[in-house]
mmCIF file of the N, C-alpha and C atoms, coordinates in Angstrom:
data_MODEL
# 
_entry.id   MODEL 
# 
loop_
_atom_site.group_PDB 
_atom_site.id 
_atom_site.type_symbol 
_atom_site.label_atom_id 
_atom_site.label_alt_id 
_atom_site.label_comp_id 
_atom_site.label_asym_id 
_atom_site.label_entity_id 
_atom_site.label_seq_id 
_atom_site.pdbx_PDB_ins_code 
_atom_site.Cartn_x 
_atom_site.Cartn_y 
_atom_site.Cartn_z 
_atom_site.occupancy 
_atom_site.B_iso_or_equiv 
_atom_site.pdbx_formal_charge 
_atom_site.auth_seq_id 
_atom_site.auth_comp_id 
_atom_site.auth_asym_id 
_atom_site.auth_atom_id 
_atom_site.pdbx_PDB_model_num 
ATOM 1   N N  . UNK A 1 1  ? 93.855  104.303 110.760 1.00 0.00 ? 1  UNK A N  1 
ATOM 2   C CA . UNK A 1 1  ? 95.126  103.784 110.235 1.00 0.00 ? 1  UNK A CA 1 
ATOM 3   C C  . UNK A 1 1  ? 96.256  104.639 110.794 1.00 0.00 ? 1  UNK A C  1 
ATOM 4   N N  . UNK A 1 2  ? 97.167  104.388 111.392 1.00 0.00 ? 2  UNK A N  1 
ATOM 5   C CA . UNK A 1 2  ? 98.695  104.725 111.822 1.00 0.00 ? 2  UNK A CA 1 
ATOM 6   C C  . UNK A 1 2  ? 99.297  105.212 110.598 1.00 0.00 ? 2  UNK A C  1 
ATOM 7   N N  . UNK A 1 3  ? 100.210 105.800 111.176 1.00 0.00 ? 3  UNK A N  1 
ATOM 8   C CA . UNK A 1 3  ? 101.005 106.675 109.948 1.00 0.00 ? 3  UNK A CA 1 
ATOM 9   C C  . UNK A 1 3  ? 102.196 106.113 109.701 1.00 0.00 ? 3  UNK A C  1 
ATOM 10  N N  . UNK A 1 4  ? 102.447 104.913 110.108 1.00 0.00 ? 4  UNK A N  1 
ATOM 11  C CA . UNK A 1 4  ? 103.306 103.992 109.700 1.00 0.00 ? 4  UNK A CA 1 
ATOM 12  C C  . UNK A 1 4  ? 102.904 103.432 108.997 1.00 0.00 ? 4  UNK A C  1 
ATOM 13  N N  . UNK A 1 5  ? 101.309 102.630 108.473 1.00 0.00 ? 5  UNK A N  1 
ATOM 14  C CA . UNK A 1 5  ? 100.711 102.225 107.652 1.00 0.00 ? 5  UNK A CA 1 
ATOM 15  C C  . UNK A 1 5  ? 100.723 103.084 106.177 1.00 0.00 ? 5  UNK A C  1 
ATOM 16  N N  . UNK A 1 6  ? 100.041 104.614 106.863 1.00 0.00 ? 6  UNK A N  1 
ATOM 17  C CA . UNK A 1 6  ? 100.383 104.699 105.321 1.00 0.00 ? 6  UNK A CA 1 
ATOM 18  C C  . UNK A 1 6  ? 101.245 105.075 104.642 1.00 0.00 ? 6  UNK A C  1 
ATOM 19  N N  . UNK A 1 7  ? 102.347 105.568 105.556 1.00 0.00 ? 7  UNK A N  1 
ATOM 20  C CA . UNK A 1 7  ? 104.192 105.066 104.937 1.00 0.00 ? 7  UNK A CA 1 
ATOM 21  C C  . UNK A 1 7  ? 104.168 103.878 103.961 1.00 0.00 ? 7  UNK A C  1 
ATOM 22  N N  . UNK A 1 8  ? 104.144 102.954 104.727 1.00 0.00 ? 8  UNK A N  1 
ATOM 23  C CA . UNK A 1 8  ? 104.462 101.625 104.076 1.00 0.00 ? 8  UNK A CA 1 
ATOM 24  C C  . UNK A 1 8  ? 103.525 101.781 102.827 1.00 0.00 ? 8  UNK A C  1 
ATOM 25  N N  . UNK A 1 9  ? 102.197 101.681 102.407 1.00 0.00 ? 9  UNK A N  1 
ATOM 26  C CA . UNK A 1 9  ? 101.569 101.701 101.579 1.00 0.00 ? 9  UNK A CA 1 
ATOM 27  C C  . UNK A 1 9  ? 102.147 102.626 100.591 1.00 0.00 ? 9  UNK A C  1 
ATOM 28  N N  . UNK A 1 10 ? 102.317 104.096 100.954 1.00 0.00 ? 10 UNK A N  1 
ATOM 29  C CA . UNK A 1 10 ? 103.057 104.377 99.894  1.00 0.00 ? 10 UNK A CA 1 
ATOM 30  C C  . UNK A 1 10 ? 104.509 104.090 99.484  1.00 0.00 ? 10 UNK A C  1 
ATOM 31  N N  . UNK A 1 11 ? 104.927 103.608 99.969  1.00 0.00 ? 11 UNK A N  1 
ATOM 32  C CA . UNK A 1 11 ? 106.666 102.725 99.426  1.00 0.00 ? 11 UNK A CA 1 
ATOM 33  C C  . UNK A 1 11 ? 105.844 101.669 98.744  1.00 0.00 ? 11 UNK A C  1 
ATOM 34  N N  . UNK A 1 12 ? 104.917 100.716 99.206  1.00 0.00 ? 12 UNK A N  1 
ATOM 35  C CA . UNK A 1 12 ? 104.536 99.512  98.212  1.00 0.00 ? 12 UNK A CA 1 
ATOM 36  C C  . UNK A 1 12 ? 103.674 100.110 96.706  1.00 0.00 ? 12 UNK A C  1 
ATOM 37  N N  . UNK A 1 13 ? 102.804 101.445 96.828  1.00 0.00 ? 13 UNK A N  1 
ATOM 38  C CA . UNK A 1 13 ? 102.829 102.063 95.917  1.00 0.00 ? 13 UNK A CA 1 
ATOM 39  C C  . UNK A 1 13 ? 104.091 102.547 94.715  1.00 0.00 ? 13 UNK A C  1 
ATOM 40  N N  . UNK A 1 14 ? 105.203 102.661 95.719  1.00 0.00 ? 14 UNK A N  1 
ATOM 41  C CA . UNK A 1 14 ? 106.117 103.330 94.922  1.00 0.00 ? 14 UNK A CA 1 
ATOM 42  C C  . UNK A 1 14 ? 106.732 101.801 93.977  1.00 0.00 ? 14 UNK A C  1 
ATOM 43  N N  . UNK A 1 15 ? 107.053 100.636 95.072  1.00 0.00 ? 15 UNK A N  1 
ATOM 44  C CA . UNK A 1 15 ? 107.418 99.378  94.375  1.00 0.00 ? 15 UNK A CA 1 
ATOM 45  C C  . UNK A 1 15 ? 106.578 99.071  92.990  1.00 0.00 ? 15 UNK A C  1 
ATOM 46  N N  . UNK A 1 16 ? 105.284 99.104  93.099  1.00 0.00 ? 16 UNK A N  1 
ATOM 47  C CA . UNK A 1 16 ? 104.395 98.440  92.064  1.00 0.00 ? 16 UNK A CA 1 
ATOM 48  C C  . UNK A 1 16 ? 104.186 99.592  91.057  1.00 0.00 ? 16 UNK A C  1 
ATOM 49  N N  . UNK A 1 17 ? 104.929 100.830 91.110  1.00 0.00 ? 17 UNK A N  1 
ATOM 50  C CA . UNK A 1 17 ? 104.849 101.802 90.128  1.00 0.00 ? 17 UNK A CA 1 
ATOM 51  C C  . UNK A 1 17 ? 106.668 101.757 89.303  1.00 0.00 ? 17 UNK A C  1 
ATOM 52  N N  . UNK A 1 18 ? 107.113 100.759 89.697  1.00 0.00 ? 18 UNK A N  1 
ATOM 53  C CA . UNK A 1 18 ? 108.757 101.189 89.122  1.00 0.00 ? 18 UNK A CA 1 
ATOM 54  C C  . UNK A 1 18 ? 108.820 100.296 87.846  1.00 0.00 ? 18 UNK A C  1 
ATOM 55  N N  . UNK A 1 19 ? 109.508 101.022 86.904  1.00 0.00 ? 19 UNK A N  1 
ATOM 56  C CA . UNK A 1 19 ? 109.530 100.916 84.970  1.00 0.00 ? 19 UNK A CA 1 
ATOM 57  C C  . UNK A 1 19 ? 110.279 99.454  85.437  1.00 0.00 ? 19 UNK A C  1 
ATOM 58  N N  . UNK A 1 20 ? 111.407 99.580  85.605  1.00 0.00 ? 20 UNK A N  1 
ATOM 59  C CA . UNK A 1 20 ? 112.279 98.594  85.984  1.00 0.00 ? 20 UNK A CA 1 
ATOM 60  C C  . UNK A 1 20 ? 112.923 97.774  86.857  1.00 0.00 ? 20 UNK A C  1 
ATOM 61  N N  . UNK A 1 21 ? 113.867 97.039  86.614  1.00 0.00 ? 21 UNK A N  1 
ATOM 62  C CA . UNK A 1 21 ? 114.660 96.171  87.710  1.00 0.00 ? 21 UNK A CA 1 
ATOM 63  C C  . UNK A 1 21 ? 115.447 97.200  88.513  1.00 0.00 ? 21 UNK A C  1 
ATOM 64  N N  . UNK A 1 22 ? 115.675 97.883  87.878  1.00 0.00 ? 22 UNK A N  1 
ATOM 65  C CA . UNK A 1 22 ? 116.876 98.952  88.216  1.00 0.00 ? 22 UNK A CA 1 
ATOM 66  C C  . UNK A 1 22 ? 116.068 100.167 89.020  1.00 0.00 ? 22 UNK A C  1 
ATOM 67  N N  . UNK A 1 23 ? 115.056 100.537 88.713  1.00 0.00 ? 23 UNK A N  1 
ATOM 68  C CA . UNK A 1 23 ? 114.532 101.383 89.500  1.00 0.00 ? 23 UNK A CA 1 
ATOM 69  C C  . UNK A 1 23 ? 114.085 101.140 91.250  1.00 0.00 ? 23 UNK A C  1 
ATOM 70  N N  . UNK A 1 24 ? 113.518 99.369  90.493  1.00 0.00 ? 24 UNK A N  1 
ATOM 71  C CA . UNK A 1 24 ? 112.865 98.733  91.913  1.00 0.00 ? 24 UNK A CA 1 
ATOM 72  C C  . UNK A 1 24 ? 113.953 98.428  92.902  1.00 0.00 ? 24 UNK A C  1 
ATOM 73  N N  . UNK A 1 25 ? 115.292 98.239  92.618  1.00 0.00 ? 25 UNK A N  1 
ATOM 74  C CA . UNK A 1 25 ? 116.572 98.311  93.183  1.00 0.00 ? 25 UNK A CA 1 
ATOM 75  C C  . UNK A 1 25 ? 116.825 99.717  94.326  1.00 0.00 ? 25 UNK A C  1 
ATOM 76  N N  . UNK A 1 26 ? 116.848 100.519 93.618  1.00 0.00 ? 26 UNK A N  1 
ATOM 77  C CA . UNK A 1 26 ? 117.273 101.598 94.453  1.00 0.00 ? 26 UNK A CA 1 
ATOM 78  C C  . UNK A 1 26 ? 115.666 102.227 95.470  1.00 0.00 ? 26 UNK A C  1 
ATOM 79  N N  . UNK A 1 27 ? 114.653 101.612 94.979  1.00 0.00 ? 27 UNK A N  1 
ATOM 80  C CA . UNK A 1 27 ? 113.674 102.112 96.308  1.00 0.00 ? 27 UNK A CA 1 
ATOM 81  C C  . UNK A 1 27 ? 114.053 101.072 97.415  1.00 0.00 ? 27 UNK A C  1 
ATOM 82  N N  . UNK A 1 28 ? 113.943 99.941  96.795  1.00 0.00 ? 28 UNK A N  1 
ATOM 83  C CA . UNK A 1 28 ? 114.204 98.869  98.157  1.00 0.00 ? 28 UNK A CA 1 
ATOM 84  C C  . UNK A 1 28 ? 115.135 99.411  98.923  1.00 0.00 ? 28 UNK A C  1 
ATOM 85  N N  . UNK A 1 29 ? 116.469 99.712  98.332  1.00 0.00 ? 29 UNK A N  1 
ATOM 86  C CA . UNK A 1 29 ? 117.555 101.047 99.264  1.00 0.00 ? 29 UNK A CA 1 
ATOM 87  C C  . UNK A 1 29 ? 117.276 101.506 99.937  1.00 0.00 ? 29 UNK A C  1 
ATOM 88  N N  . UNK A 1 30 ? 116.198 102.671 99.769  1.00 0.00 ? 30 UNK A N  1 
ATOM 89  C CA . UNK A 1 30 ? 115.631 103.638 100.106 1.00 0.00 ? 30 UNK A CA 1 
ATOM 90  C C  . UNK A 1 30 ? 115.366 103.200 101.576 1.00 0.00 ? 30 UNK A C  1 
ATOM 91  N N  . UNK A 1 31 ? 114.062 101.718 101.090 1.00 0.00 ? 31 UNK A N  1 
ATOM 92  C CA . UNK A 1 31 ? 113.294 101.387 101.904 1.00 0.00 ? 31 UNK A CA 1 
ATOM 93  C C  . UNK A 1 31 ? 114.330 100.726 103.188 1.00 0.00 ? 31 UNK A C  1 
ATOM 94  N N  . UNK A 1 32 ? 114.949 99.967  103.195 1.00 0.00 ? 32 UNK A N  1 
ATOM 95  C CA . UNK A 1 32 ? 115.915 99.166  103.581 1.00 0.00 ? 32 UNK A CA 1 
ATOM 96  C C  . UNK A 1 32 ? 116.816 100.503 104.756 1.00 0.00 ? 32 UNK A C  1 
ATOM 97  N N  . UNK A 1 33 ? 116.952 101.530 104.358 1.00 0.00 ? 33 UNK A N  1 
ATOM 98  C CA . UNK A 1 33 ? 117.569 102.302 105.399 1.00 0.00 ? 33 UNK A CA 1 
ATOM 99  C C  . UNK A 1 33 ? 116.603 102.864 106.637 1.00 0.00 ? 33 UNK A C  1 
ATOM 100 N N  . UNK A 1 34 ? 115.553 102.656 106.472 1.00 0.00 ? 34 UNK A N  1 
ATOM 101 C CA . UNK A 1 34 ? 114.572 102.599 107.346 1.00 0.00 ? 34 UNK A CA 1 
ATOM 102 C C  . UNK A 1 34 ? 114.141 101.764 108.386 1.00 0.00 ? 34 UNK A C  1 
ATOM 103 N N  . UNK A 1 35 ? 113.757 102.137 109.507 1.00 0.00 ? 35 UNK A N  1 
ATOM 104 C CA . UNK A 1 35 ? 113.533 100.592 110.486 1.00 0.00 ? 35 UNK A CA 1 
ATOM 105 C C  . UNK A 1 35 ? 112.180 100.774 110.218 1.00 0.00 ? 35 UNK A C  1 
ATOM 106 N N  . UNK A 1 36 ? 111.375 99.053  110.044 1.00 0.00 ? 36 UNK A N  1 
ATOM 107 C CA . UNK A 1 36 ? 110.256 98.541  110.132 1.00 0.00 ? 36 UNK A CA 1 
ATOM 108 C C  . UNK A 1 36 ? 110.664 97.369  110.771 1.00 0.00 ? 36 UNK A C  1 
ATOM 109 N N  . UNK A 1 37 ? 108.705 96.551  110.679 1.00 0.00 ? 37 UNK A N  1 
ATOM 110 C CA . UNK A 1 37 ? 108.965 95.538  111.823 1.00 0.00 ? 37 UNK A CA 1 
ATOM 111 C C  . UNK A 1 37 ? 109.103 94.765  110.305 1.00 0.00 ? 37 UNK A C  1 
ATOM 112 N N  . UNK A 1 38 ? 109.012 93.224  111.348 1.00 0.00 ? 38 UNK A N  1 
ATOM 113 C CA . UNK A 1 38 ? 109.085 92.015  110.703 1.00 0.00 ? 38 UNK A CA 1 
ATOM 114 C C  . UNK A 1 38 ? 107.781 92.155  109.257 1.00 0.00 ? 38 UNK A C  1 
ATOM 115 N N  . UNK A 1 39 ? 106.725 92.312  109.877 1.00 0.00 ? 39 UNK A N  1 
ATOM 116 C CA . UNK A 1 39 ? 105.419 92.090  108.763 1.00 0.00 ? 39 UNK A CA 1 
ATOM 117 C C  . UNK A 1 39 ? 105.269 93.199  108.102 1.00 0.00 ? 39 UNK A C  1 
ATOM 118 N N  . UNK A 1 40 ? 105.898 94.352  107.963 1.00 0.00 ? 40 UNK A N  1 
ATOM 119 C CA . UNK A 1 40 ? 105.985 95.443  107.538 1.00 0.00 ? 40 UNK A CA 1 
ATOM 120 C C  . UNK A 1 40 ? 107.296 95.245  106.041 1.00 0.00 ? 40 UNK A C  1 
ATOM 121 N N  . UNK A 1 41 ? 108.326 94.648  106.532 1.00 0.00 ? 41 UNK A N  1 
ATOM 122 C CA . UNK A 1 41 ? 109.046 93.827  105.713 1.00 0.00 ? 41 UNK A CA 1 
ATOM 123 C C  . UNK A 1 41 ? 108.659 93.148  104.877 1.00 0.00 ? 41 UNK A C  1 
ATOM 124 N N  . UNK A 1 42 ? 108.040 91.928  105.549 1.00 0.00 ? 42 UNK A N  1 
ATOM 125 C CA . UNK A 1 42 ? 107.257 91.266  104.696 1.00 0.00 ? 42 UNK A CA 1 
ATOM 126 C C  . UNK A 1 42 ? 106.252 91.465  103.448 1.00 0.00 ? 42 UNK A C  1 
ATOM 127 N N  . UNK A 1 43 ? 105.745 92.454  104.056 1.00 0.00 ? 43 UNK A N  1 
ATOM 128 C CA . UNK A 1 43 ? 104.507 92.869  103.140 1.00 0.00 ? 43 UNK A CA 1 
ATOM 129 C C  . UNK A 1 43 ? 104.983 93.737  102.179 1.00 0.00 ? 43 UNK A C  1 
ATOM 130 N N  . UNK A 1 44 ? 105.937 94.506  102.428 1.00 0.00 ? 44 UNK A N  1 
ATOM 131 C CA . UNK A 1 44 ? 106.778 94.551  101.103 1.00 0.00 ? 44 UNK A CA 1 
ATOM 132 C C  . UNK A 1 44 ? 107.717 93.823  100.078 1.00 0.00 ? 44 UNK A C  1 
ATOM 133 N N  . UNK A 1 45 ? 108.383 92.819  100.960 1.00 0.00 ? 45 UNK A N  1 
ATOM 134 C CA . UNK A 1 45 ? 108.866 91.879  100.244 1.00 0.00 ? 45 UNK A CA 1 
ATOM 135 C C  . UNK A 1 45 ? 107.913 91.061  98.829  1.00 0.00 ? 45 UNK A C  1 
ATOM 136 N N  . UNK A 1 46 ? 106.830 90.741  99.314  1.00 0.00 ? 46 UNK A N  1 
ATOM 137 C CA . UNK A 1 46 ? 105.974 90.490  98.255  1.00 0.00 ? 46 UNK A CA 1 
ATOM 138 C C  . UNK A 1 46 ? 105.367 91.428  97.684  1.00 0.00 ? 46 UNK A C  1 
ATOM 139 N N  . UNK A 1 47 ? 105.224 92.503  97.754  1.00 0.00 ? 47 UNK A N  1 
ATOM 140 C CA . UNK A 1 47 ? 104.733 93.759  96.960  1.00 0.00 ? 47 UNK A CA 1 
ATOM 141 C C  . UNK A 1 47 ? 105.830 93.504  95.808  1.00 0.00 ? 47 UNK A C  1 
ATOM 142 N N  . UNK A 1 48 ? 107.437 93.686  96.213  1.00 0.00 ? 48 UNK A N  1 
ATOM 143 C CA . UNK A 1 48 ? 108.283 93.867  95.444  1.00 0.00 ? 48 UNK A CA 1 
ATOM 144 C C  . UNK A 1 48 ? 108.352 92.804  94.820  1.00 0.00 ? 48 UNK A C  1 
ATOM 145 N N  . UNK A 1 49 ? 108.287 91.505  95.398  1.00 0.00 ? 49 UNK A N  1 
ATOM 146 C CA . UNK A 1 49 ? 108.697 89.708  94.281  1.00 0.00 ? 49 UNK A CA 1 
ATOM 147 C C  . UNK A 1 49 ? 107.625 89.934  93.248  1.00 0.00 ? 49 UNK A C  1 
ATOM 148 N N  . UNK A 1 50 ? 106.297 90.222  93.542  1.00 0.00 ? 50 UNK A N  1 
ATOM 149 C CA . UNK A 1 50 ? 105.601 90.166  92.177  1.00 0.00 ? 50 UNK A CA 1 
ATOM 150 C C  . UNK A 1 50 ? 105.579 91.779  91.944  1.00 0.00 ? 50 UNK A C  1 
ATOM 151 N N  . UNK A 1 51 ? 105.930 92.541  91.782  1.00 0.00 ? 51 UNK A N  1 
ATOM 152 C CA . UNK A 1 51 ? 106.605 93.575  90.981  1.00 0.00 ? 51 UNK A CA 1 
ATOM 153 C C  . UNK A 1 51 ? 107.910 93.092  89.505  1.00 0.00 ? 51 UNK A C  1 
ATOM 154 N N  . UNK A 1 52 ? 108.674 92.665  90.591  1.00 0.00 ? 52 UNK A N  1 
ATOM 155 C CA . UNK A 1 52 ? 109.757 92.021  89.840  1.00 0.00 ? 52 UNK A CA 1 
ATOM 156 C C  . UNK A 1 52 ? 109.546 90.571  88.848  1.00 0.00 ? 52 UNK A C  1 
ATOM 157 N N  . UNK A 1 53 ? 108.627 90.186  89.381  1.00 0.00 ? 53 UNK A N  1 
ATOM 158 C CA . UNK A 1 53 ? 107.819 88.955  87.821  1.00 0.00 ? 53 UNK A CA 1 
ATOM 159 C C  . UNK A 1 53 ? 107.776 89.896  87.236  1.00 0.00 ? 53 UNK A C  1 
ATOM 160 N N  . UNK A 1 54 ? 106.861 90.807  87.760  1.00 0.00 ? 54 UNK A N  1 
ATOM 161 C CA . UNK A 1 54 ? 105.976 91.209  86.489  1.00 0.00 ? 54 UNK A CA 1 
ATOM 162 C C  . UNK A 1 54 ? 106.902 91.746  85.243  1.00 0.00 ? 54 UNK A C  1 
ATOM 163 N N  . UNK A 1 55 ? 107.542 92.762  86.187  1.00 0.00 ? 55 UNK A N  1 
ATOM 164 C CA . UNK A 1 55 ? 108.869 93.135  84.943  1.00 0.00 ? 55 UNK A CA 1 
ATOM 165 C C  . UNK A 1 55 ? 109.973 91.878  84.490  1.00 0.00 ? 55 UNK A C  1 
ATOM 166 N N  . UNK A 1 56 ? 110.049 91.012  84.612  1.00 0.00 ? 56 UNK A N  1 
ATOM 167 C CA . UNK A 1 56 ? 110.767 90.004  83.845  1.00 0.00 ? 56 UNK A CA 1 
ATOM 168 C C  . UNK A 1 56 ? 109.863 89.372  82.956  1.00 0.00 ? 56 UNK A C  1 
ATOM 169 N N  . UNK A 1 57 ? 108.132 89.027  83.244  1.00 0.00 ? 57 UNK A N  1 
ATOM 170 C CA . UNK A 1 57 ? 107.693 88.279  82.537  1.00 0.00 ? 57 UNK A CA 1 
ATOM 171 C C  . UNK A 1 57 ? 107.372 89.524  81.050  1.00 0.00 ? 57 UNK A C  1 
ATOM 172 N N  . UNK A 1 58 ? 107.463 90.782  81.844  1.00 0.00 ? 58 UNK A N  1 
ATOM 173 C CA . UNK A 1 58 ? 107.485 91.594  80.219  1.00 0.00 ? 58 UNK A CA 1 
ATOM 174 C C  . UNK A 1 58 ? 108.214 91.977  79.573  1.00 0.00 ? 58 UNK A C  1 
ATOM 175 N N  . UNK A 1 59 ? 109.741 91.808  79.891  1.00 0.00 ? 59 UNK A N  1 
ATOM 176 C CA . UNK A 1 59 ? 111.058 92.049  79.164  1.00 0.00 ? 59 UNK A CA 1 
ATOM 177 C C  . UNK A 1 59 ? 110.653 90.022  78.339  1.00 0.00 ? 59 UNK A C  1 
ATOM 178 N N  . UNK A 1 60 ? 110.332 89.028  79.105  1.00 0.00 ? 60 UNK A N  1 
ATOM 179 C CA . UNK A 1 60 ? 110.758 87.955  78.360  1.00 0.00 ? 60 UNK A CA 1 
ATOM 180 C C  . UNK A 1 60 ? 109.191 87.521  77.199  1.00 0.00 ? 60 UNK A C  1 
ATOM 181 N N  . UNK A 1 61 ? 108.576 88.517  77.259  1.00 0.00 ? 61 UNK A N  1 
ATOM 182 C CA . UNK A 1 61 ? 106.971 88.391  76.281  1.00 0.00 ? 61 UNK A CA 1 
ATOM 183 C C  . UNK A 1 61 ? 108.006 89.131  74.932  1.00 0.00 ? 61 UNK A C  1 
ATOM 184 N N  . UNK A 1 62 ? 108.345 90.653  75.628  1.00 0.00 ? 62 UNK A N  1 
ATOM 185 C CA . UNK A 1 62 ? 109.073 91.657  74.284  1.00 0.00 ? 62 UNK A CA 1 
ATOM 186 C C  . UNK A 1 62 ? 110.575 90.751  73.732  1.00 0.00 ? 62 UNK A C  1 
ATOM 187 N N  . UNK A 1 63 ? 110.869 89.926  74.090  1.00 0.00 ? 63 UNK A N  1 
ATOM 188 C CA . UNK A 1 63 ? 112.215 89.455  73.795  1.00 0.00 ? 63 UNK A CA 1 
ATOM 189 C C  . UNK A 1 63 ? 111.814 88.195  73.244  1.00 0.00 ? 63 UNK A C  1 
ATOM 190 N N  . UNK A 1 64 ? 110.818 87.874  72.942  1.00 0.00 ? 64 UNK A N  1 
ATOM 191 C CA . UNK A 1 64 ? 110.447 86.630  72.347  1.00 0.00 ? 64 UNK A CA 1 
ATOM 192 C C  . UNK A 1 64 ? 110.256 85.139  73.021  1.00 0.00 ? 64 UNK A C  1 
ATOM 193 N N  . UNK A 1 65 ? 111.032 85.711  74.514  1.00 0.00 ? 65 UNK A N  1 
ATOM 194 C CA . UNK A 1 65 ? 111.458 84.329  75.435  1.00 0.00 ? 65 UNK A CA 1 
ATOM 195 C C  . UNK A 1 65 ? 109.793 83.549  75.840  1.00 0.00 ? 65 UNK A C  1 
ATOM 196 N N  . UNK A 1 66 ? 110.441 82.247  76.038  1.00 0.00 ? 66 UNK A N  1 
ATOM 197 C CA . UNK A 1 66 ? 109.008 81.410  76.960  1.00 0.00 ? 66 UNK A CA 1 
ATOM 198 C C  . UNK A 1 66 ? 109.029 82.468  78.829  1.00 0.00 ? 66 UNK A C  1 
ATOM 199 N N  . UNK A 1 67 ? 107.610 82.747  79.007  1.00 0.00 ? 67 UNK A N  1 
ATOM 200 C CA . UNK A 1 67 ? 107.816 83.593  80.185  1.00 0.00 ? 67 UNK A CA 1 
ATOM 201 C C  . UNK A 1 67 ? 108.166 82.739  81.543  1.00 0.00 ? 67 UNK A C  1 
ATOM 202 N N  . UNK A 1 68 ? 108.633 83.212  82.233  1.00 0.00 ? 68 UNK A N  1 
ATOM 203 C CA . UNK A 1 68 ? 109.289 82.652  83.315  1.00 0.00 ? 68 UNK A CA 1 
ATOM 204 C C  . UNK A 1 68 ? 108.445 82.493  84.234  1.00 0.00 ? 68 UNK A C  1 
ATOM 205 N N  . UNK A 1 69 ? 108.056 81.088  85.063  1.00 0.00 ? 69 UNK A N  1 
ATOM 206 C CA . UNK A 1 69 ? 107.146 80.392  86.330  1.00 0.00 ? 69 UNK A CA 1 
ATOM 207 C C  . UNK A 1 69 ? 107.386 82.219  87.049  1.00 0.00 ? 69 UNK A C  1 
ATOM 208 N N  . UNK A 1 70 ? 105.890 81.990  87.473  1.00 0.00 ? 70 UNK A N  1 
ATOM 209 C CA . UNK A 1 70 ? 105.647 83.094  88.806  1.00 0.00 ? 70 UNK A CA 1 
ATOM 210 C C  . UNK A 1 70 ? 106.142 82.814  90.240  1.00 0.00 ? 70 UNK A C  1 
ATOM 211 N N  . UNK A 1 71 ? 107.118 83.420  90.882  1.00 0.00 ? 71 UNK A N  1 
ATOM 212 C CA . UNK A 1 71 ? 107.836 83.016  92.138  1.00 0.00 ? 71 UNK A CA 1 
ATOM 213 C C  . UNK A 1 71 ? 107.007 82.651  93.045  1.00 0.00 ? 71 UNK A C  1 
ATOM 214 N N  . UNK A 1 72 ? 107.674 81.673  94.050  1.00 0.00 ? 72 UNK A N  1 
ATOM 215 C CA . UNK A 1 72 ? 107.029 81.408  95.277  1.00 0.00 ? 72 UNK A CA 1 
ATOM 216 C C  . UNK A 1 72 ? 106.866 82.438  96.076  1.00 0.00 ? 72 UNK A C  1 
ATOM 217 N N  . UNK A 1 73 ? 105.852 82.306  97.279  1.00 0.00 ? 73 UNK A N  1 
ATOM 218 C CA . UNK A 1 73 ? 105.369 83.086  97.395  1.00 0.00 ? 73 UNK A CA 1 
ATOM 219 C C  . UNK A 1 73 ? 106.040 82.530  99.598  1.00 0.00 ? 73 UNK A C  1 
ATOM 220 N N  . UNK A 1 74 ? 107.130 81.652  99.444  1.00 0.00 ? 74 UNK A N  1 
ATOM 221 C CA . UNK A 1 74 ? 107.210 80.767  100.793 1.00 0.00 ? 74 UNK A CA 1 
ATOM 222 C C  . UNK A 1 74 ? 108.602 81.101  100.586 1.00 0.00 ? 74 UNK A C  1 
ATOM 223 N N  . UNK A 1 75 ? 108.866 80.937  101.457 1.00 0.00 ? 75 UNK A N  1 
ATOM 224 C CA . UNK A 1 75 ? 110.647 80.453  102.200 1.00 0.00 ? 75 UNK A CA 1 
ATOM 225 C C  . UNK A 1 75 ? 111.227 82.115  102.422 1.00 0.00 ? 75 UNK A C  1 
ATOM 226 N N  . UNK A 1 76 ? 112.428 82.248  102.270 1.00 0.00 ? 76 UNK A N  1 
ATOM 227 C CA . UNK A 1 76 ? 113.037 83.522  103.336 1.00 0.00 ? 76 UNK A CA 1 
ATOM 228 C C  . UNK A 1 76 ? 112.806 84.581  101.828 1.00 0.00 ? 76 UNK A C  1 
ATOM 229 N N  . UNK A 1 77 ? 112.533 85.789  102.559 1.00 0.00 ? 77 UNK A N  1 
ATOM 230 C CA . UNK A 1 77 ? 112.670 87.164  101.281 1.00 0.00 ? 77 UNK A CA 1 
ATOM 231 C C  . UNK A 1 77 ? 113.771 88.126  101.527 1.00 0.00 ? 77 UNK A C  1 
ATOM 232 N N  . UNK A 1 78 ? 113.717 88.745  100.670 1.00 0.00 ? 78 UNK A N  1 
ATOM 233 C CA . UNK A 1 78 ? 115.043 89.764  100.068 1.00 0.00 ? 78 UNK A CA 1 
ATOM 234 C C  . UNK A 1 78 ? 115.925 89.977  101.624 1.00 0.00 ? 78 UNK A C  1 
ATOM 235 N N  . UNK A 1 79 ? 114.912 90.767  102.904 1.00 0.00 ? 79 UNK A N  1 
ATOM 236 C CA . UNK A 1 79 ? 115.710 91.400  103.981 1.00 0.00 ? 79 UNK A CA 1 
ATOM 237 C C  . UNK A 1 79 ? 116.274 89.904  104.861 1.00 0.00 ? 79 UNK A C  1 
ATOM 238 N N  . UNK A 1 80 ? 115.684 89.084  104.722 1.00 0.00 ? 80 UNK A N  1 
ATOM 239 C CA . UNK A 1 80 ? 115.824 87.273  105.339 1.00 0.00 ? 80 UNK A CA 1 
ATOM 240 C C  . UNK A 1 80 ? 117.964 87.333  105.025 1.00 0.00 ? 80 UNK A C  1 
ATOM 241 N N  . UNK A 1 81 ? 117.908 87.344  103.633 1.00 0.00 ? 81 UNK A N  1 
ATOM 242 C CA . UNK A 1 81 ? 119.161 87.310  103.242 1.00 0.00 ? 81 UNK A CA 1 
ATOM 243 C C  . UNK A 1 81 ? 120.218 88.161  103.317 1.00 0.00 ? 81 UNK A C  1 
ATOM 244 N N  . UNK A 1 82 ? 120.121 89.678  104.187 1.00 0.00 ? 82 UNK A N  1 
ATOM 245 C CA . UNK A 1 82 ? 120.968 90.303  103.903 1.00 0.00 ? 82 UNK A CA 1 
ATOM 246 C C  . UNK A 1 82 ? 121.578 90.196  105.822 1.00 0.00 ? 82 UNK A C  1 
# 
């Protein structure tokens, strides 16, 4: 394994370990000032989308809410849009 690999693995470690919205915010930062490739992106992009269910579907279980559909998993991600 390349040591760009296990970079990335540990940033997607760090994504799927964050309390909050707000935490998972400022690693993507982090991550985002960094150059990677396209699938390196990617593969964090979905590390982070179901990170970020997960913490909405457990703020809306503790808040009494109906939980919110699990995101697609298709069309453009977070770095697509900036």
């Amino acid at each position: 394994m390349n040591t760009t690999q296990v970079s990335l693995d540990s940033w997607i470690e760090r994504v799927r370990g964050a309390a909050s919205a707000e935490n998972l915010w400022v690693i993507l930062d982090e991550f985002r000032a960094v150059e990677w490739t396209d699938q390196e992106r990617a593969k964090m992009s979905h590390a982070y989308m179901q990170r970020l269910a997960s913490i909405l579907r457990a703020a809306n279980v503790g808040s009494g809410k109906k939980n919110a559909p699990a995101p697609a998993t298709d069309g453009p991600v977070w770095y697509e849009k900036m």
